[in-house]
Each structure stands twice: as C-alpha cells, then as structure tokens.
N, C-alpha and C positions, 0 to 999 in steps of 0.2 A: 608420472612425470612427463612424460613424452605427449599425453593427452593435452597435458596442461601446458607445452610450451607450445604445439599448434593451435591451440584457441586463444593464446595471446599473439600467435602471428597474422593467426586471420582475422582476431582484433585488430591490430595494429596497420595491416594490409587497409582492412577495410577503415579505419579513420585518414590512411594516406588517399583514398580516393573520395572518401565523400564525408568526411571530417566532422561538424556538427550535425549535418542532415544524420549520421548514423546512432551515432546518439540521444540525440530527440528521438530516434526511433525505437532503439534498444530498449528506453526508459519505459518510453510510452505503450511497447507490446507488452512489456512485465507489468505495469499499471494498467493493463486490461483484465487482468488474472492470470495471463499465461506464464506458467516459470521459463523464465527468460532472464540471460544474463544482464540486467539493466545498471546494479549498482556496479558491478563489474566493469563494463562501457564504461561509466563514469571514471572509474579509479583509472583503469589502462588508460583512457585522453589523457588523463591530467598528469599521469605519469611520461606519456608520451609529447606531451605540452613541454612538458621540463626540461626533457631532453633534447628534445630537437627543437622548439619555439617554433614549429611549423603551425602548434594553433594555440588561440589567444585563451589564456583559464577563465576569464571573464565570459567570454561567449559559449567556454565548454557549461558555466552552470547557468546560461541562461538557456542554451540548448538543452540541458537535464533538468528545468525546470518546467519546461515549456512545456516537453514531452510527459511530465510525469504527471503534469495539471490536465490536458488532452485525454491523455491514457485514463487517468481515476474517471474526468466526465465522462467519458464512454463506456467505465467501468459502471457508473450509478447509473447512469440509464439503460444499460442491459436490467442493472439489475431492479430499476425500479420499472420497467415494463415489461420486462423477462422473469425474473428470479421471483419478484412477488406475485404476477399468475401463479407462476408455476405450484408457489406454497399454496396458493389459495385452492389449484386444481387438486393438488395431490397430495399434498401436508398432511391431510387424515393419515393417509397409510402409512405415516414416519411417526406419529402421533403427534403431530403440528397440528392442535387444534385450532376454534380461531382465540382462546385463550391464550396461548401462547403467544401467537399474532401480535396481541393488543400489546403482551409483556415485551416482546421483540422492538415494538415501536416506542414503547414508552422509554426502554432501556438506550435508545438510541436517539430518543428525545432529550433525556436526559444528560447522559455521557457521550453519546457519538460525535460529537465536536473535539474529547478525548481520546476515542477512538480512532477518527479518521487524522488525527493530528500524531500522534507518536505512531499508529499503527505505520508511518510512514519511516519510520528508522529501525522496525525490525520485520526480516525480511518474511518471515510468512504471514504478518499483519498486512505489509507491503500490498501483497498480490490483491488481497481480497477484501480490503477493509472500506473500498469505495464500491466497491457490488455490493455487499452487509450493508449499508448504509443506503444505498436508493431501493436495497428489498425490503429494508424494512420504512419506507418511506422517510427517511429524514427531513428535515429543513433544505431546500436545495440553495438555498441563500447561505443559512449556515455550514454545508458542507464545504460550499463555495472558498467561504470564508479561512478557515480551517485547513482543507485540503491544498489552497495556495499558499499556507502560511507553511504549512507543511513541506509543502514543496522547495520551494524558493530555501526554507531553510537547510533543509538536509543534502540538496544540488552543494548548496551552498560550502557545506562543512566540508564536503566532498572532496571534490574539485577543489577547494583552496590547501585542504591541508594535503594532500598527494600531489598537489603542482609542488608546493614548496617545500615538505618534510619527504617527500619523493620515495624510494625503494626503504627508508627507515620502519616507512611507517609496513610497508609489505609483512615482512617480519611478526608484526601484530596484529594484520588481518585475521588469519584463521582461529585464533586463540579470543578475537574481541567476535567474531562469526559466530562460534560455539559459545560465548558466554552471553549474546544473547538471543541465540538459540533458545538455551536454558531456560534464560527469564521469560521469552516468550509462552514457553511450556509451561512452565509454574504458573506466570497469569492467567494463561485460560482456563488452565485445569482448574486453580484457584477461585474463576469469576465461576467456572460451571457449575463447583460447590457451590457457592454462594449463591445463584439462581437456584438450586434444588433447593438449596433449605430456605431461602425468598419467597420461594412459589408461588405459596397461596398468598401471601400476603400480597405479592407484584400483581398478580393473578386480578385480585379484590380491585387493589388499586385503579390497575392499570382499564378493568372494568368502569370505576367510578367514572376516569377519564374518559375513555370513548366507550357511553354505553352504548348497545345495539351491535347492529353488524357494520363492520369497520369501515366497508363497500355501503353504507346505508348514506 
C-alpha cells in the first residue's frame, strides 16, 4: 500500500514538472522491451488531467502515442538487426534451427499485422511484440501500419476513458489486469500448441516459401 502510494506521488511529482515529455517517455521505455510502468503513466495523467486541468487529455494521448509508436520502432530495429543475428548466431544451441527461422517468418508474415496490433492492449505482448516482429523480419511498412494504428488506438482508450470515468474506473484496473493477464496466457500457450502439432506442416510450407538459406 505504502509502495504504491509513492509511485503514484512520484508519478504525479514528475507529470507536475515535465508533464507530456514524461509520458512520451514512460510509454516509449516500456515499448522498447524494458518492463516499465508505461500504461500506468498514461492512466495517472489522465487521472491527474481530471482533477486538476493542469494538462490537456488530448495532448496526454498524443504524447502516449507518439512515445509508444518511437518506442515499438526502436524496438524492431533492435530486433531486426540484434535479435535475428543473434538467432541466426546461436539459435542452434536453443534448437532454433534455420527451419524454424523460415516458420517464425512466415507466421509473422502471415498474422504479425495481428500480433503487433492487439499485442499492444495486453501488457506482456506490449513489451515485446515489436522486437518479435523485426526478429523475425516483418514487413516494416506493414508493421508501420499496424503498430500506429495500435498505438493511436489504445493511448487513445486510455487517456479518454480515465480523464472522464476518473478514479471509477481505478476500482476495475486490477481485476481487468489479471483478466487479461489470463488471456494472454491462454493464447500463447494455446498458439505454442498449435505450432508443435503445425510443425512439419509450417516447416514444409514455410520451406516452399523461402527455399535455401533465408540470408541466401
């Protein structure tokens, strides 16, 4: 309790001094991968917006927009010139062979427009769904595409409904947190099944698609 009411004062401190710039900021270090309280930021301005009109909601979700779209590009380009070396260096020893590679790409050919689009409203999809997507090289037009629409939407939900439904909606944070927590659990674990017994078939497939070597 006590933890939690100095990290909303030193939220609160810190949007009295540097207001949107903290915000863009917050959003945009969680949107690199790093767990960082970014939705968080968003709910305390817009809560702090309400009450005291010292900043405008409008500008709090263009600030958690701007930040979150910054943050994921920096997140894909770590991961599409960091993350997929790295698989390609040492993937053997995880048993990331380059079959799996091809499967990685094709599945993110396919759905990562999916992925990088809702993985942006639960929060451990959040962190990492725009490094997954430039390691496994996506479309960077279509992540583009996607990851702002993503963005722009979910600032958006944010910041509007906590400026105006205010400390109500508080009350139902942690209970909508943990419920889709859950869901996020169930889908992975769910899609990880579905990749095992996929396999060979994705495997074949995603072969057909890019024969040879993937760096060829």
């Amino acid at each position: 309790m006590l933890a939690a009411l100095f990290a909303t004062h030193t939220l609160h401190r810190l949007l009295a001094e540097d207001g949107y710039a903290a915000v863009a900021l917050f959003v945009m270090v969680e949107s690199l991968g790093i767990p960082f309280p970014g939705e968080t930021m968003v709910i305390t301005a817009s809560l702090y917006a309400g009450a005291t009109h010292d900043l405008v909601v409008s500008l709090i979700w263009l600030s958690a927009a701007a930040g979150a779209i910054v943050g994921d590009n920096i997140g894909f380009a770590v991961g599409h010139w960091g993350g997929y070396a790295l698989a390609r260096r040492y993937g053997s020893k995880v048993h990331l062979d380059e079959a799996k590679l091809k499967v990685g790409r094709l599945v993110f050919e396919r759905h990562g427009g999916k992925v990088v689009f809702f993985g942006r409203f639960v929060s451990i999809l959040r962190t990492y769904a725009a490094f997954l997507a430039g390691t496994n090289r996506m479309l960077y037009a279509r992540f583009l595409l996607f990851n702002a629409a993503g963005a722009v939407i979910w600032s958006g939900i944010y910041a509007l409904a906590f400026y105006y439904a205010g400390s109500a909606l508080t009350r139902f944070r942690a209970p909508v947190d943990y419920a889709l927590g859950g869901l996020a659990a169930v889908v992975v674990i769910g899609f990880i099944v579905w990749l095992r017994r996929q396999e060979q078939r994705l495997e074949r497939e995603a072969e057909r698609i890019y024969p040879g070597p993937l760096d060829g």
